[in-house]
C-alpha positions in Angstrom: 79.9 20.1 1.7 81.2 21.8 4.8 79.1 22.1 7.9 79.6 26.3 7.9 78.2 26.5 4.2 75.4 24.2 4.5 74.4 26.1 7.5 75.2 29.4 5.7 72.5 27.9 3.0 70.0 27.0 5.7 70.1 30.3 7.3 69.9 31.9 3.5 67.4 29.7 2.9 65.0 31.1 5.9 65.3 34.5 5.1 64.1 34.1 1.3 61.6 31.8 2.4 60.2 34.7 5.2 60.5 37.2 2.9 58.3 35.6 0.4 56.0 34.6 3.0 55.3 38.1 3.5 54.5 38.8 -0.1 51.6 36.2 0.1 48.3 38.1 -0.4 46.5 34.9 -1.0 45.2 31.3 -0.1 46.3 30.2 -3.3 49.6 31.6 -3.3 49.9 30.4 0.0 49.6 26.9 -0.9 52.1 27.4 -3.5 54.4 29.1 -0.7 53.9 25.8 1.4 54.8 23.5 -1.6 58.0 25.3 -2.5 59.8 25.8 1.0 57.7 22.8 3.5 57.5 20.2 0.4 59.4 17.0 -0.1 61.5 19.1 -2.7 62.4 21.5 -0.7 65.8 22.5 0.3 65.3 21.8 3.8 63.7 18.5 3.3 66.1 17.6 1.2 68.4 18.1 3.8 67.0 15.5 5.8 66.9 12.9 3.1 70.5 13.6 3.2 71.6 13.8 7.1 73.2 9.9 5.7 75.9 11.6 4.0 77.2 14.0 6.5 79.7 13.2 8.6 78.7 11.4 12.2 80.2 14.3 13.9 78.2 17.2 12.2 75.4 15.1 11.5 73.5 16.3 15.0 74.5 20.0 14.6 73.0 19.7 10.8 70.1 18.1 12.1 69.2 20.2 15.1 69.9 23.6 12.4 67.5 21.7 10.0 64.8 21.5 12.4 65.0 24.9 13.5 64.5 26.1 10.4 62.0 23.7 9.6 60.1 24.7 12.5 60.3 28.5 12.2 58.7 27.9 8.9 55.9 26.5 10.0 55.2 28.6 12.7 55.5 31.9 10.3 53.0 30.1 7.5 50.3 29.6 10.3 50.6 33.2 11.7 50.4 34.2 7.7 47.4 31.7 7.3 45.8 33.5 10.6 46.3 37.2 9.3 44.6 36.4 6.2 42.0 34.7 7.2 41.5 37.8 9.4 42.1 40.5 6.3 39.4 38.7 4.4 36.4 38.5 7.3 37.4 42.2 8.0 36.9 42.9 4.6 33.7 40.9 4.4 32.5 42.7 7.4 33.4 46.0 5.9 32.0 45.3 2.0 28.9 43.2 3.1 26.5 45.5 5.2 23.8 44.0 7.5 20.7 45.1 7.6 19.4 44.1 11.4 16.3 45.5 10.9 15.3 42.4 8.3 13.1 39.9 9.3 15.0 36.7 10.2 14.9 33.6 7.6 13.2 30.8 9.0 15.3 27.5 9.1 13.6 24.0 8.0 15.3 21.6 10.5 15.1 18.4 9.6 12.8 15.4 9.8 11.3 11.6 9.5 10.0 11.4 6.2 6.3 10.4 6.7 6.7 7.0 5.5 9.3 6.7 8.0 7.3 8.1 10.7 4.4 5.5 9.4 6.3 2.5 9.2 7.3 3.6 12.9 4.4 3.8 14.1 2.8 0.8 13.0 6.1 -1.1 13.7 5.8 0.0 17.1 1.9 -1.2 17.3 3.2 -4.6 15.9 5.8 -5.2 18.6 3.1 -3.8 21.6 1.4 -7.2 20.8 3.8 -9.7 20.6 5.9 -9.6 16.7 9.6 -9.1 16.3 10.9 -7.3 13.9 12.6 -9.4 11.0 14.9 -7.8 8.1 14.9 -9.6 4.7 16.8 -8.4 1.3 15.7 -6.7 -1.4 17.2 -8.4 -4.4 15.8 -11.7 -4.5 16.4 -15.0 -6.1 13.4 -16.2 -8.1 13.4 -19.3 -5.9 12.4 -17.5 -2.8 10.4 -14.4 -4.4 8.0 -17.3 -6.1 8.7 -20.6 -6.5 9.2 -21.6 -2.5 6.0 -19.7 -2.0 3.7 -21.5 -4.0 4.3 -19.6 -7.3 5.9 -22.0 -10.2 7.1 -21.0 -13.5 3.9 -21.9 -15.3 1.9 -20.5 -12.3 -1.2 -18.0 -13.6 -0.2 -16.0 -10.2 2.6 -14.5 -11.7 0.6 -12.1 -13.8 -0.2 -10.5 -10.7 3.2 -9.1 -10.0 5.0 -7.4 -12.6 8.5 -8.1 -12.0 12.0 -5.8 -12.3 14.3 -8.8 -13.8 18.3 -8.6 -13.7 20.7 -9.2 -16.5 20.6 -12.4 -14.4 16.9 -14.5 -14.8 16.9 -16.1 -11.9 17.6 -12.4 -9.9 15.5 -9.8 -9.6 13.9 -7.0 -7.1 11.4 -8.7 -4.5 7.9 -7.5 -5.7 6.6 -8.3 -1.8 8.1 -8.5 1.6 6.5 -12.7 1.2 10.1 -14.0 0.6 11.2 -12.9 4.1 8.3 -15.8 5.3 10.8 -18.2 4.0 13.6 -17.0 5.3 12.5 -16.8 8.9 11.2 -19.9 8.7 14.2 -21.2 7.6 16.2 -19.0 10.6 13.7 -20.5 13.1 12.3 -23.7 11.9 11.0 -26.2 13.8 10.6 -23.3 16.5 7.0 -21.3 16.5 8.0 -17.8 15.3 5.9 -14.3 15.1 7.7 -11.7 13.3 7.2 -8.6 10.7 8.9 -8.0 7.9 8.9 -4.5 7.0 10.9 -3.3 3.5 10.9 -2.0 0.2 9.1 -3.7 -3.0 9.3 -3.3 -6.7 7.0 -3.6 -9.4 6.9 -2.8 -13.3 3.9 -1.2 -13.1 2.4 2.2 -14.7 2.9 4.9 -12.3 -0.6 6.6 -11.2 -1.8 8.3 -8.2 -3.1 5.3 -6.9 0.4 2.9 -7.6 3.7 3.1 -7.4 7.0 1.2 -8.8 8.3 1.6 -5.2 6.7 1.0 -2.6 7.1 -0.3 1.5 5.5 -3.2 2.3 5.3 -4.9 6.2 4.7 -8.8 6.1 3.3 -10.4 9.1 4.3 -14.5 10.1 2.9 -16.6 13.0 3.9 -20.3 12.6 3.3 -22.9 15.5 0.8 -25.8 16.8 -2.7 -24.9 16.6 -2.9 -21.6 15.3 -6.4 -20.7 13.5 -8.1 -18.2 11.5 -9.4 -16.8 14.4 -6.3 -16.5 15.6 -5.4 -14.1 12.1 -8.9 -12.2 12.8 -8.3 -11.3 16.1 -4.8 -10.0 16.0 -5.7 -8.0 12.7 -8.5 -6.6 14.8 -6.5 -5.7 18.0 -3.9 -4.0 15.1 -6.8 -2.2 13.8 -7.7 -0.8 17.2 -4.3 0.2 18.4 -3.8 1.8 15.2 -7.0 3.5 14.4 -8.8 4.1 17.4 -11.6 1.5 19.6 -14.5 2.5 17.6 -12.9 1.6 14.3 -15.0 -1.1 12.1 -13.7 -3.9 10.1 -14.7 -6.7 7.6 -13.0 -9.5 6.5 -13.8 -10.6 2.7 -12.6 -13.8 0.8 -10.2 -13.1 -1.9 -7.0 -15.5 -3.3 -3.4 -15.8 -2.8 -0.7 -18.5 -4.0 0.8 -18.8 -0.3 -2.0 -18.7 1.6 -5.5 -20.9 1.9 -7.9 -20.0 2.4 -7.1 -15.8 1.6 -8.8 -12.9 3.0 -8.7 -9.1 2.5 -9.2 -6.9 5.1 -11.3 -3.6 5.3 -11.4 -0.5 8.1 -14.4 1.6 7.7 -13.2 5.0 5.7 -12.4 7.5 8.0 -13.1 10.5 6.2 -17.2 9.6 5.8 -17.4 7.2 8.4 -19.0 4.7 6.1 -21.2 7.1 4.1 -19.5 6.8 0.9 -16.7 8.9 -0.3 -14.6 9.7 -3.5 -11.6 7.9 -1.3 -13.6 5.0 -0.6 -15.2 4.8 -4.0 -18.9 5.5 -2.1 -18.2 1.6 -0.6 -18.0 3.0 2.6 -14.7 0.6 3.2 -11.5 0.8 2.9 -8.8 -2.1 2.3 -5.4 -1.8 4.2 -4.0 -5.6 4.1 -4.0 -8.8 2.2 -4.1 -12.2 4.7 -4.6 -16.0 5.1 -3.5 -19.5 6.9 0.1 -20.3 5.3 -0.4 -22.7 2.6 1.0 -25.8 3.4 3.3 -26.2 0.0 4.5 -22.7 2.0 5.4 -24.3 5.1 6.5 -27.4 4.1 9.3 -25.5 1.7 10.2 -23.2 5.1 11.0 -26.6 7.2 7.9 -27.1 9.1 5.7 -30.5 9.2 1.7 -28.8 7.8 0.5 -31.7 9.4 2.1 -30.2 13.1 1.8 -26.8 12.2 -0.1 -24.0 10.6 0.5 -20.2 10.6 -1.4 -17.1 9.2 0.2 -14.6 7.3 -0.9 -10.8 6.5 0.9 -7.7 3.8 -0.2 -4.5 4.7 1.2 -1.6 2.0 2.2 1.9 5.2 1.6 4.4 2.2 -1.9 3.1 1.9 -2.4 3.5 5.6 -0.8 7.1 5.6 -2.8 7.9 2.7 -6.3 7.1 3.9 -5.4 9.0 7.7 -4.2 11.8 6.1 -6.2 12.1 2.6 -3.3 12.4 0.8 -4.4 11.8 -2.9 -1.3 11.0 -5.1 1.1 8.0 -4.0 3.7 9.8 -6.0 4.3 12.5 -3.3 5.4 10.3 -1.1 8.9 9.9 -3.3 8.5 13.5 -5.2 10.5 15.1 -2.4 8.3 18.4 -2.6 9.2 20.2 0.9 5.6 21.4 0.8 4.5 18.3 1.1 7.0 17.0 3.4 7.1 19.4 5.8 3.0 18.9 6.5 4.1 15.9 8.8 
């Protein structure tokens, strides 16, 4: 083809393409505008693909015209794109009248769910006296979730968790942050360690106002030479204080678990009787907010620690029971209901 008539074509090409620009009334037609004239099967692009086949000495002449027109194109689709998007605010503006006299409509910014803001706070309490904070997973192997921790196949224990089983048996979802004791002590061993393990647990369980299937759990582990039970008891106190005030009252009472020995359960006075007796607190005047005891030594045996060396305390303490008895909320299942009215209380 000869350089005048391809340039002839170009120059053709631009006015059509201008001239139908102008018709445009639309973002949709618009796009269709872009496709036809700026696409890869576009005469001008085309060109391009071609620039091979013309001659070396009108090759730059064909190439320069090609760009020209190329860029004049795009230049007149953006001014189009510009003046319609103008047309159609001043028609807004025009169609859609404002009232200014209205009241305003209050926004609802943003914020830490309160389990969040819970798990927060008490993480931050735990770290003011001496725990770091340790991440373990979720999905478990039923190694770790039981059998390193004391719990056997034919263990009795097992009845008291209800357990969400994969398509795999030996997989599941953790039904208590307690697996993460063997993984730090795996991390750390033979060093002394004092961490938290906050996270989320699963159980099987009927769903009540006073349980969930879901639910955040925060492990405590302390593992080194000559750690007692008065060791446990007076860091669960100092917890108590820093959490719930100086005049706060607990109690310790004996109770069972497969990783620890001996087990303890721990009480705050209830808050919202002080002690009187309450529908929250069942008229016992106490409230339970954590499970505890010295690590069994099966426990720390399986995490790489000599029991005869070492010992260690360990404590589970459920945040949305803690929320729940300083607020008085009374149904666990708001907490994952997502009902702003409740949400937006904290």
């Amino acid at each position: 083809m000869a350089e005048n008539e391809l340039l002839q074509q170009m120059e053709k090409f631009q006015e059509e393409a201008i001239a139908a620009l102008e018709k445009v009334k639309d973002e949709s037609s618009l796009a269709q505008w872009r496709v036809m004239h700026l696409g890869k099967s576009a005469f001008i692009s085309q060109i391009f693909t071609r620039l091979a086949e013309i001659s070396k000495e009108d090759r730059p002449k064909i190439g320069q015209a090609a760009n020209l027109v190329r860029n004049k194109l795009e230049a007149a689709i953006n001014q189009r794109t510009e003046e319609l998007k103008a047309k159609a605010l001043a028609e807004s503006l025009e169609n859609e009248k404002i009232d200014v006299t209205l009241p305003g409509r209050q926004p609802h910014p943003g914020r830490l769910h309160p389990a969040t803001q819970n798990m927060r706070e008490i993480l931050a309490v735990l770290s003011q006296i001496g725990f770091e904070i340790f991440r373990s997973p979720e999905v478990e192997s039923d190694e770790y979730n039981f059998e390193l921790l004391n719990i056997p196949a034919y263990h009795p224990a097992r009845d008291m968790w209800d357990t969400f089983y994969t398509t795999d048996p030996n997989v599941l979802l953790r039904t208590h942050t307690s697996p993460g004791q063997i993984h730090a002590m795996h991390l750390f061993a033979p060093e002394s360690i004092r961490v938290a393990l906050p996270g989320m647990c699963y159980r099987y369980e009927q769903v009540s106002a006073r349980s969930e299937i879901q639910f955040n759990q925060i492990e405590l582990l302390a593992v080194g030479k000559n750690i007692t039970f008065g060791d446990l008891k007076g860091t669960l106190q100092e917890f108590a204080f820093r959490m719930f005030g100086n005049n706060v009252r607990t109690r310790f009472r004996p109770s069972y678990f497969p990783f620890t020995e001996p087990s303890a359960e721990m009480d705050v006075e209830c808050f919202l009787c002080g002690g009187k007796g309450c529908p929250m607190c069942k008229n016992s005047g106490w409230l339970e907010i954590l499970g505890c005891g010295m690590v069994h030594p099966t426990v720390l045996r399986n995490g790489g620690y000599d029991p005869d060396v070492y010992s260690g305390y360990a404590a589970g303490m459920g945040p949305e029971r803690i929320t729940i008895l300083r607020h008085y909320v009374e149904d666990i299942r708001y907490f994952w209901g997502n009902d702003i009215r409740f949400l937006e209380q904290f």
